[in-house]
Backbone atoms as SQL, in Angstrom:
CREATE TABLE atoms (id INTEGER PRIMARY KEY, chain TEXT, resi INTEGER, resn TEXT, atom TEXT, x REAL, y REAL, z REAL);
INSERT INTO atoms VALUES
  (1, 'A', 1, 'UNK', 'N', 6.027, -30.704, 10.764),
  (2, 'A', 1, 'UNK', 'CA', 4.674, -31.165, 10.998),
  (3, 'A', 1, 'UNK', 'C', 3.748, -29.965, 11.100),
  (4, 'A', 2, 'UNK', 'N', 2.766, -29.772, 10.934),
  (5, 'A', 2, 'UNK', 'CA', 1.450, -29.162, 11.184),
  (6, 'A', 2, 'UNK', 'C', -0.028, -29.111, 10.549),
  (7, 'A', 3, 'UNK', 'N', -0.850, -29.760, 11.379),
  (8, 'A', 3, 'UNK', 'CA', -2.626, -29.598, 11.140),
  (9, 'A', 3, 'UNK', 'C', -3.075, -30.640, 11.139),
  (10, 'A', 4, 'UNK', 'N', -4.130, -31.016, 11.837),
  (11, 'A', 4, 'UNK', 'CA', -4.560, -32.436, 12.014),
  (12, 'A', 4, 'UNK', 'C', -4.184, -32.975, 13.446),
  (13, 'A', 5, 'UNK', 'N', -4.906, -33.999, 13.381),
  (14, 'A', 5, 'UNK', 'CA', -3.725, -35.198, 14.500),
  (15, 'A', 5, 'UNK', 'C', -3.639, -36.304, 14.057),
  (16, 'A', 6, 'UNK', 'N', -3.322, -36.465, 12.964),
  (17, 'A', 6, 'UNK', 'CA', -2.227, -37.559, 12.535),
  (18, 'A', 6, 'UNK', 'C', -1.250, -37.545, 12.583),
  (19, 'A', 7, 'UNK', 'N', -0.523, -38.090, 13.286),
  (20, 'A', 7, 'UNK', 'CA', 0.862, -37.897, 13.407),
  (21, 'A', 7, 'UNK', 'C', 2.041, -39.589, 13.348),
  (22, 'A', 8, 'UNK', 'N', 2.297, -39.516, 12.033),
  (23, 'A', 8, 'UNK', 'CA', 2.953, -40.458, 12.190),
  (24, 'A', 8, 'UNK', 'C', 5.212, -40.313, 12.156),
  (25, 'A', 9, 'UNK', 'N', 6.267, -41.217, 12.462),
  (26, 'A', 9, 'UNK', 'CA', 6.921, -40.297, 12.680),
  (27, 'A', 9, 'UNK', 'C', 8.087, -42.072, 12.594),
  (28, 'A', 10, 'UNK', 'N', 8.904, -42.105, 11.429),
  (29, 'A', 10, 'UNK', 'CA', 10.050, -43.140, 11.684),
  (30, 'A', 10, 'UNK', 'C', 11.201, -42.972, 12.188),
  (31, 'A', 11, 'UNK', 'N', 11.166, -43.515, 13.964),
  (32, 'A', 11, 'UNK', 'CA', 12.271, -43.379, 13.910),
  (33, 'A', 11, 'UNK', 'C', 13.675, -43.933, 13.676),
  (34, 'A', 12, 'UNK', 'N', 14.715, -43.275, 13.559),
  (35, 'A', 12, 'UNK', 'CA', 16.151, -42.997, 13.130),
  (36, 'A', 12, 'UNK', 'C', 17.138, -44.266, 13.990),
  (37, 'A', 13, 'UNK', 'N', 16.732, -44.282, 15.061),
  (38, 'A', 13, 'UNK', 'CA', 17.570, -45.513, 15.785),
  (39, 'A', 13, 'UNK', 'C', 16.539, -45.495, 17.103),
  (40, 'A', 14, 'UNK', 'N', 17.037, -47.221, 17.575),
  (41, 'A', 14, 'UNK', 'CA', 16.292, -47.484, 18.828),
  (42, 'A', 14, 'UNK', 'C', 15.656, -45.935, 19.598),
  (43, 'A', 15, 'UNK', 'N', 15.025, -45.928, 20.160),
  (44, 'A', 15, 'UNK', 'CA', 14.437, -45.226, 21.257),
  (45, 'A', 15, 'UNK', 'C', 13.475, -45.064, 21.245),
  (46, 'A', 16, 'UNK', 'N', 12.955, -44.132, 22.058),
  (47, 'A', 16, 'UNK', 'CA', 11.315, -43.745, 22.814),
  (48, 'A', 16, 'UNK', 'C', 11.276, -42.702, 22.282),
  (49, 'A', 17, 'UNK', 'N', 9.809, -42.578, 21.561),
  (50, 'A', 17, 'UNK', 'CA', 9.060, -41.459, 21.195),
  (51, 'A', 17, 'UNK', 'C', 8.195, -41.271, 22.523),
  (52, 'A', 18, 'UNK', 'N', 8.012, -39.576, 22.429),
  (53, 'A', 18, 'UNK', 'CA', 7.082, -39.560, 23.906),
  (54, 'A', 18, 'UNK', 'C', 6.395, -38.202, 22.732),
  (55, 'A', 19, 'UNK', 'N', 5.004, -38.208, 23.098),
  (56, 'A', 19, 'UNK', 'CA', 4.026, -37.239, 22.458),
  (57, 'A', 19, 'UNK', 'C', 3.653, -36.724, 23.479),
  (58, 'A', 20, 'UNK', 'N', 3.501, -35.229, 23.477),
  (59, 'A', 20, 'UNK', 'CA', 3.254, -34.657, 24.679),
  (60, 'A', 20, 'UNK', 'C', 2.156, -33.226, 24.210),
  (61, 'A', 21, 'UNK', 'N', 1.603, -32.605, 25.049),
  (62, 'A', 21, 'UNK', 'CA', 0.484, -31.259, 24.732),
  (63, 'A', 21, 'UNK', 'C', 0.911, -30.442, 25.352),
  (64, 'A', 22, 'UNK', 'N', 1.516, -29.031, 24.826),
  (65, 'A', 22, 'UNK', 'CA', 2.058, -28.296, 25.319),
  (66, 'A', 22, 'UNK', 'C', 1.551, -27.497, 26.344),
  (67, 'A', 23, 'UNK', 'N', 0.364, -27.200, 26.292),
  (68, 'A', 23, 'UNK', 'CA', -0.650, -26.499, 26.713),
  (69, 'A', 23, 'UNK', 'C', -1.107, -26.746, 27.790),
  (70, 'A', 24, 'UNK', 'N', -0.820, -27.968, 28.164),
  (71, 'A', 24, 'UNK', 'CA', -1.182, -28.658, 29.401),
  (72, 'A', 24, 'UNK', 'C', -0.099, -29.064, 29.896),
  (73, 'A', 25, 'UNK', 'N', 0.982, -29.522, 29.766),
  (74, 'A', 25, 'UNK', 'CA', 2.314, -30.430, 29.563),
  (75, 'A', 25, 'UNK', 'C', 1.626, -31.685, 30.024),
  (76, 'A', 26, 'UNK', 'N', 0.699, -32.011, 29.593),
  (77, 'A', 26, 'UNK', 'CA', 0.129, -33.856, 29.514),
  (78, 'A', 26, 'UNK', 'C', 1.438, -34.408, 28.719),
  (79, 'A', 27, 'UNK', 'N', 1.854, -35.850, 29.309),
  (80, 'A', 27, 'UNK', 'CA', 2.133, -36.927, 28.256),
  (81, 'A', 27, 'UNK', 'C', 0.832, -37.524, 27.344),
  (82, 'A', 28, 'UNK', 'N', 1.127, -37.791, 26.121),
  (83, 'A', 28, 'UNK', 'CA', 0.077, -38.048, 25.292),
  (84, 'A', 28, 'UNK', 'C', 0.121, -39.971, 25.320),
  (85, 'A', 29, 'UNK', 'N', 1.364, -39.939, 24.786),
  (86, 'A', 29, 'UNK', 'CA', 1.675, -41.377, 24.815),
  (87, 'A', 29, 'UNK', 'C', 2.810, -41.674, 25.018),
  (88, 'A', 30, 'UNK', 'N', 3.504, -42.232, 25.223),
  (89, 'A', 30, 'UNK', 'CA', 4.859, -42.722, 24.805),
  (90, 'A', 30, 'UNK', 'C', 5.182, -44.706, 24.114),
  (91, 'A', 31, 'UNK', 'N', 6.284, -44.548, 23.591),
  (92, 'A', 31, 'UNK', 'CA', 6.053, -45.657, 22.788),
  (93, 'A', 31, 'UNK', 'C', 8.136, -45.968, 22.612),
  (94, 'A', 32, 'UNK', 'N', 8.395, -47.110, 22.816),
  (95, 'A', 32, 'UNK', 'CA', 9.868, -47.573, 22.755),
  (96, 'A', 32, 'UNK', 'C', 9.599, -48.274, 21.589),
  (97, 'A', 33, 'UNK', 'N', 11.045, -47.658, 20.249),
  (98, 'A', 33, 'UNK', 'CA', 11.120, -48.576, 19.008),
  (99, 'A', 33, 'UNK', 'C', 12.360, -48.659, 18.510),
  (100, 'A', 34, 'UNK', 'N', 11.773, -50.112, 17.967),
  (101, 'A', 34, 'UNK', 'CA', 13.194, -50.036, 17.090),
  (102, 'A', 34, 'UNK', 'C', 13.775, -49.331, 15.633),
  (103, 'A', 35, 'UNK', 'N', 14.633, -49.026, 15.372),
  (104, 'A', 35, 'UNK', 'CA', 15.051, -48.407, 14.500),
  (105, 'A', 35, 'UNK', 'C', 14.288, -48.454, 12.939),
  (106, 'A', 36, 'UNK', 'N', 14.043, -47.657, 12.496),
  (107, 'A', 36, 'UNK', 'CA', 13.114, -47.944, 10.978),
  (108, 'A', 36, 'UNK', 'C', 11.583, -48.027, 11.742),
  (109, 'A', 37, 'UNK', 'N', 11.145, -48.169, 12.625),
  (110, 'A', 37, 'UNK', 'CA', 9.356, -48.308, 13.274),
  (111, 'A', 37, 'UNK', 'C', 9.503, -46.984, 13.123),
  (112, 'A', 38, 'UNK', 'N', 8.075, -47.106, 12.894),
  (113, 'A', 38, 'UNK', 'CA', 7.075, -45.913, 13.050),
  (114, 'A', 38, 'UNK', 'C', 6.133, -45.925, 14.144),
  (115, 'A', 39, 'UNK', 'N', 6.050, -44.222, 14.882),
  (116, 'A', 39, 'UNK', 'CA', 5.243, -44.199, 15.697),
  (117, 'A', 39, 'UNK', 'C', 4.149, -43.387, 14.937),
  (118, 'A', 40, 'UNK', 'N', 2.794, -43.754, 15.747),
  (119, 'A', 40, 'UNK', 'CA', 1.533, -43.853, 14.866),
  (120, 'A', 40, 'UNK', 'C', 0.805, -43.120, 15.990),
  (121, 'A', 41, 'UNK', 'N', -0.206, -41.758, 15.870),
  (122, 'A', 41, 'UNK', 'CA', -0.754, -41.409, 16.448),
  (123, 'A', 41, 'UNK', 'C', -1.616, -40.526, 15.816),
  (124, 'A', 42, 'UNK', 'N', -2.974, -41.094, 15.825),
  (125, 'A', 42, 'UNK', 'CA', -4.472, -40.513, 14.879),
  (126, 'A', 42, 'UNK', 'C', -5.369, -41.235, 15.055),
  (127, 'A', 43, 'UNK', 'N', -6.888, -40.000, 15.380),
  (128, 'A', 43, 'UNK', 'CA', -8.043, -40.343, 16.219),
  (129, 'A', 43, 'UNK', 'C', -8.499, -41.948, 15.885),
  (130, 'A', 44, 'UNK', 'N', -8.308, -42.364, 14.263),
  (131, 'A', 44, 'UNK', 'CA', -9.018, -43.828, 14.554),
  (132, 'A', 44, 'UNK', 'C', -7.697, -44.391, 14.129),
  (133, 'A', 45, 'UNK', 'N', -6.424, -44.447, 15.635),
  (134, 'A', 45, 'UNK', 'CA', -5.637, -45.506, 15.087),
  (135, 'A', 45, 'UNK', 'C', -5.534, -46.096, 16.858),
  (136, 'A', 46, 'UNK', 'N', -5.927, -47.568, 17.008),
  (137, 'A', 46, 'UNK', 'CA', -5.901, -48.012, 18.007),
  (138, 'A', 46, 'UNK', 'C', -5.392, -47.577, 19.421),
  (139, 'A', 47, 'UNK', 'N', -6.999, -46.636, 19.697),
  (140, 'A', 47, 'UNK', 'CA', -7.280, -46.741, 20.955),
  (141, 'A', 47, 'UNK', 'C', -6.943, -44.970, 21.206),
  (142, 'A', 48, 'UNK', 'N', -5.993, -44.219, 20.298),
  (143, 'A', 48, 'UNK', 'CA', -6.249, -43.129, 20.125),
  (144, 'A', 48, 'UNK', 'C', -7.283, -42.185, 20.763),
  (145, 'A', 49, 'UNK', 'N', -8.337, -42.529, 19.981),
  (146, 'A', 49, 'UNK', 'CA', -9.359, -41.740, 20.012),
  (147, 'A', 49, 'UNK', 'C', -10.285, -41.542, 21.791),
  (148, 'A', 50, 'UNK', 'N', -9.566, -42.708, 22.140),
  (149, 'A', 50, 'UNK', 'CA', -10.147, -42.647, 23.692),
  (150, 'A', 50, 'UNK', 'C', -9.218, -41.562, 24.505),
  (151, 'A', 51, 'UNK', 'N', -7.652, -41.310, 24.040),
  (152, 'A', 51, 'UNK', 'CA', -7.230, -40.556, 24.515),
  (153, 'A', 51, 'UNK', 'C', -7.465, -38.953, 24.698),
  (154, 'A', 52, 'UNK', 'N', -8.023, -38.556, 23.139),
  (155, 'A', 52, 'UNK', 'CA', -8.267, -37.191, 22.642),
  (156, 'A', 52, 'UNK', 'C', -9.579, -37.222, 23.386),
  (157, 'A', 53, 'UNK', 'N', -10.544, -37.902, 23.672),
  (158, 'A', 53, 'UNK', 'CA', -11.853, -38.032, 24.750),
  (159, 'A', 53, 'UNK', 'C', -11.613, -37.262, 25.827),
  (160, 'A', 54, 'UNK', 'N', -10.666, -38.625, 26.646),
  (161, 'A', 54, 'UNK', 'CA', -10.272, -38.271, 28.327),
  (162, 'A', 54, 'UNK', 'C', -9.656, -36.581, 28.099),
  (163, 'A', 55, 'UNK', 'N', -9.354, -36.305, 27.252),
  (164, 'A', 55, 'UNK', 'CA', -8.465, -35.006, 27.289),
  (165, 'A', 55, 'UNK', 'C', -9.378, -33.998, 27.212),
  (166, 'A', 56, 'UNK', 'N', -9.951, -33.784, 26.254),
  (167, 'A', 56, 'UNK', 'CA', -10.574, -32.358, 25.751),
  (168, 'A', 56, 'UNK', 'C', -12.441, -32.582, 25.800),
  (169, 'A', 57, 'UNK', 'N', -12.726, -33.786, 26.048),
  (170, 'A', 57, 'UNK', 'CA', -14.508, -33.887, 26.285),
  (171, 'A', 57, 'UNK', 'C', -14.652, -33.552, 27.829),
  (172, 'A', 58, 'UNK', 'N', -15.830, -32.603, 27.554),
  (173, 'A', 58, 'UNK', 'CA', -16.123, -32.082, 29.084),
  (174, 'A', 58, 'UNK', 'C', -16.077, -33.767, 30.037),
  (175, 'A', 59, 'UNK', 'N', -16.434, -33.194, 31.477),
  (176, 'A', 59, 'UNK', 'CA', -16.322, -34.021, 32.496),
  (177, 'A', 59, 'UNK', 'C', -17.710, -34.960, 32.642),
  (178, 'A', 60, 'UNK', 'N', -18.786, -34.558, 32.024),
  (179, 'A', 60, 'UNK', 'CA', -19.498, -34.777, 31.891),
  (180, 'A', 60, 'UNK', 'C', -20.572, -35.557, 30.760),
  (181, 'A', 61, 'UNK', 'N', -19.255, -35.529, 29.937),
  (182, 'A', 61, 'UNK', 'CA', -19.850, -36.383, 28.660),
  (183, 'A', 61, 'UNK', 'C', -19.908, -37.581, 29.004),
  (184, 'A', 62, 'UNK', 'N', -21.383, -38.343, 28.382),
  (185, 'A', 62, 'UNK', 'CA', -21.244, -39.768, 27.937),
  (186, 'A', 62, 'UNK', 'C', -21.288, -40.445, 26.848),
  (187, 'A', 63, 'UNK', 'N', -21.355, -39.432, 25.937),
  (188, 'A', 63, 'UNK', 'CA', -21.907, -40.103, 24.272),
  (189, 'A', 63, 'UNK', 'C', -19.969, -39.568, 23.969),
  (190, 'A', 64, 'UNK', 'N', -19.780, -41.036, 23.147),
  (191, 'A', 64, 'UNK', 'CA', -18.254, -41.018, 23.637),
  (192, 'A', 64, 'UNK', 'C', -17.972, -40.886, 21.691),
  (193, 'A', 65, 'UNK', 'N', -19.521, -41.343, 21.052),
  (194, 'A', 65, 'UNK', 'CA', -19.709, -41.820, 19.522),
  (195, 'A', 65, 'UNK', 'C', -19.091, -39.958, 19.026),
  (196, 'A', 66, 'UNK', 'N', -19.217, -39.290, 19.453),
  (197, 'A', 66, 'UNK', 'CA', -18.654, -37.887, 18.853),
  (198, 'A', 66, 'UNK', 'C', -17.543, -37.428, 19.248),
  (199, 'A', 67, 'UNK', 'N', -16.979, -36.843, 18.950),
  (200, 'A', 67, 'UNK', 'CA', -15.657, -36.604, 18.739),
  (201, 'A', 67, 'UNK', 'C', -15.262, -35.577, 19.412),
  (202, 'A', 68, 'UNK', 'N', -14.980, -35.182, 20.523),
  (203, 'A', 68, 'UNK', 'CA', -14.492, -33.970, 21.130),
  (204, 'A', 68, 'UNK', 'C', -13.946, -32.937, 20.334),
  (205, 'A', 69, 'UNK', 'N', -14.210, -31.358, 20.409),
  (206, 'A', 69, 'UNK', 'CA', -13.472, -30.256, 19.910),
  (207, 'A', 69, 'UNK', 'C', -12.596, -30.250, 20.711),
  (208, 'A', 70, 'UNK', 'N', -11.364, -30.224, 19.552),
  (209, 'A', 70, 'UNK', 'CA', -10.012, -29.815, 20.487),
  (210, 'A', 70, 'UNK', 'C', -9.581, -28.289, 20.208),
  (211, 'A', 71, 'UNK', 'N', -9.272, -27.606, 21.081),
  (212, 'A', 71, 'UNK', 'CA', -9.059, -26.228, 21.320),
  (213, 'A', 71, 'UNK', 'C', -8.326, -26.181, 20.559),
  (214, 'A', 72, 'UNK', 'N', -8.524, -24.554, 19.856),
  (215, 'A', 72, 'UNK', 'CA', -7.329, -24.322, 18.426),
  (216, 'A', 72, 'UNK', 'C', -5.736, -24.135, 19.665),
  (217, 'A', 73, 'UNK', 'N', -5.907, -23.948, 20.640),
  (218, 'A', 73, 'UNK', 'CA', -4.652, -23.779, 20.917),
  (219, 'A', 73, 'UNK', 'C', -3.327, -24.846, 21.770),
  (220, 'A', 74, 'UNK', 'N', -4.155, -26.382, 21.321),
  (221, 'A', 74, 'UNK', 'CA', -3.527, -27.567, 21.197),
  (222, 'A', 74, 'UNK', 'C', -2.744, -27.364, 20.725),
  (223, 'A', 75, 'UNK', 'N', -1.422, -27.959, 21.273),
  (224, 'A', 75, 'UNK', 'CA', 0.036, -27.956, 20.641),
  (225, 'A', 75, 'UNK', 'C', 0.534, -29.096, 21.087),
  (226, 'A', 76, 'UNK', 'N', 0.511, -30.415, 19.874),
  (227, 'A', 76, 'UNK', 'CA', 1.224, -31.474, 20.329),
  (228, 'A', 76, 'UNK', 'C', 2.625, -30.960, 19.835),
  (229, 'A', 77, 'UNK', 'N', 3.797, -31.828, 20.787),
  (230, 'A', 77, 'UNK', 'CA', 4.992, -32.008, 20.510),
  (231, 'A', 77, 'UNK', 'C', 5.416, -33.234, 20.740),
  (232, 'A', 78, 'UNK', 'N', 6.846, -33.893, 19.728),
  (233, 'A', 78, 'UNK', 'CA', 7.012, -34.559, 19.442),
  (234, 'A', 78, 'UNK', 'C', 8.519, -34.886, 19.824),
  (235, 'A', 79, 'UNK', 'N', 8.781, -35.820, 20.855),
  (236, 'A', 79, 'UNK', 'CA', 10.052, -35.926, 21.584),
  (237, 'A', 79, 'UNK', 'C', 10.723, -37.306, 20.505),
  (238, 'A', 80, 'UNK', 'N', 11.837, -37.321, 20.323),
  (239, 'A', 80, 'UNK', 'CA', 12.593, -38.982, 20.385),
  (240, 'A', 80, 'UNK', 'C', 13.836, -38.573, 21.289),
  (241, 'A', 81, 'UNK', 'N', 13.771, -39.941, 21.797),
  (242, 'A', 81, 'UNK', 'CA', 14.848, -39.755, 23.049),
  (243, 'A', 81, 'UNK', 'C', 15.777, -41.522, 22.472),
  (244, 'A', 82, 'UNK', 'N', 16.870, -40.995, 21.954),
  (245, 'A', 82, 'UNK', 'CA', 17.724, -42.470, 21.447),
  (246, 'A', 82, 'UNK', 'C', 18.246, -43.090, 22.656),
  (247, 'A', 83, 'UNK', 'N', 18.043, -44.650, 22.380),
  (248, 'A', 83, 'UNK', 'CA', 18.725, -45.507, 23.181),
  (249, 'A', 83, 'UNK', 'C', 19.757, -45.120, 23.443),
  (250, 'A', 84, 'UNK', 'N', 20.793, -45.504, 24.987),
  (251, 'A', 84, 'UNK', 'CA', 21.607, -45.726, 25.050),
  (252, 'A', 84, 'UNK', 'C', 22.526, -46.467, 24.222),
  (253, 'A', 85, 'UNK', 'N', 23.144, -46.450, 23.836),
  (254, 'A', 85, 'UNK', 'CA', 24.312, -47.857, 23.051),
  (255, 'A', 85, 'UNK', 'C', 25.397, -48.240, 24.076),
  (256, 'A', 86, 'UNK', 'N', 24.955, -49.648, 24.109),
  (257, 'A', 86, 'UNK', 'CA', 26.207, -50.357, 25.010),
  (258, 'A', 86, 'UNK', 'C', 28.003, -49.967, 24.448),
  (259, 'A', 87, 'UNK', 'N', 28.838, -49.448, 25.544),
  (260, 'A', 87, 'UNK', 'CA', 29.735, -49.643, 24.242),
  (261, 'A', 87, 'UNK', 'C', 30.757, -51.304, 24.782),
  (262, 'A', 88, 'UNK', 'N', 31.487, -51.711, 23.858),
  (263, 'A', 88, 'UNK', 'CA', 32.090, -53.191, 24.318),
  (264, 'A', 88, 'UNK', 'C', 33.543, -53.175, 24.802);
């Protein structure tokens, strides 16, 4: 991966994707899937864009219509953590 924040990502078997900012060690999102889903994360993909807001727009913003600068030294990372498997 690198440039942008689009980040989309299929995973391999059941589990939790967790998106995280290195820079801060914020959780970004996290998201539980099933195998073959894709996790989806980019400014206009539902509800996104409110996140990259709360994060990097001063404390003081209210015009929410522009888009926060995110610091060149943002570093998302990208966890999958696989389900357990029952065994029988």
């Amino acid at each position: 991966m690198g440039g942008g924040l689009d980040i989309e990502y299929r995973v391999p078997a059941n589990g939790t994707v967790i998106l995280a900012e290195r820079t801060s060690g914020r959780i970004v999102a996290t998201e539980s899937l099933e195998e073959g889903d894709s996790f989806k994360f980019a400014p206009n993909y539902q509800g996104c864009s409110e996140v990259i807001f709360s994060m990097f727009a001063p404390a003081n913003a209210v015009d929410t219509s522009e888009f926060p600068r995110v610091p060149t030294n943002t570093v998302f990372q990208l966890y999958f953590v696989p389900a357990k498997v029952k065994k029988e």
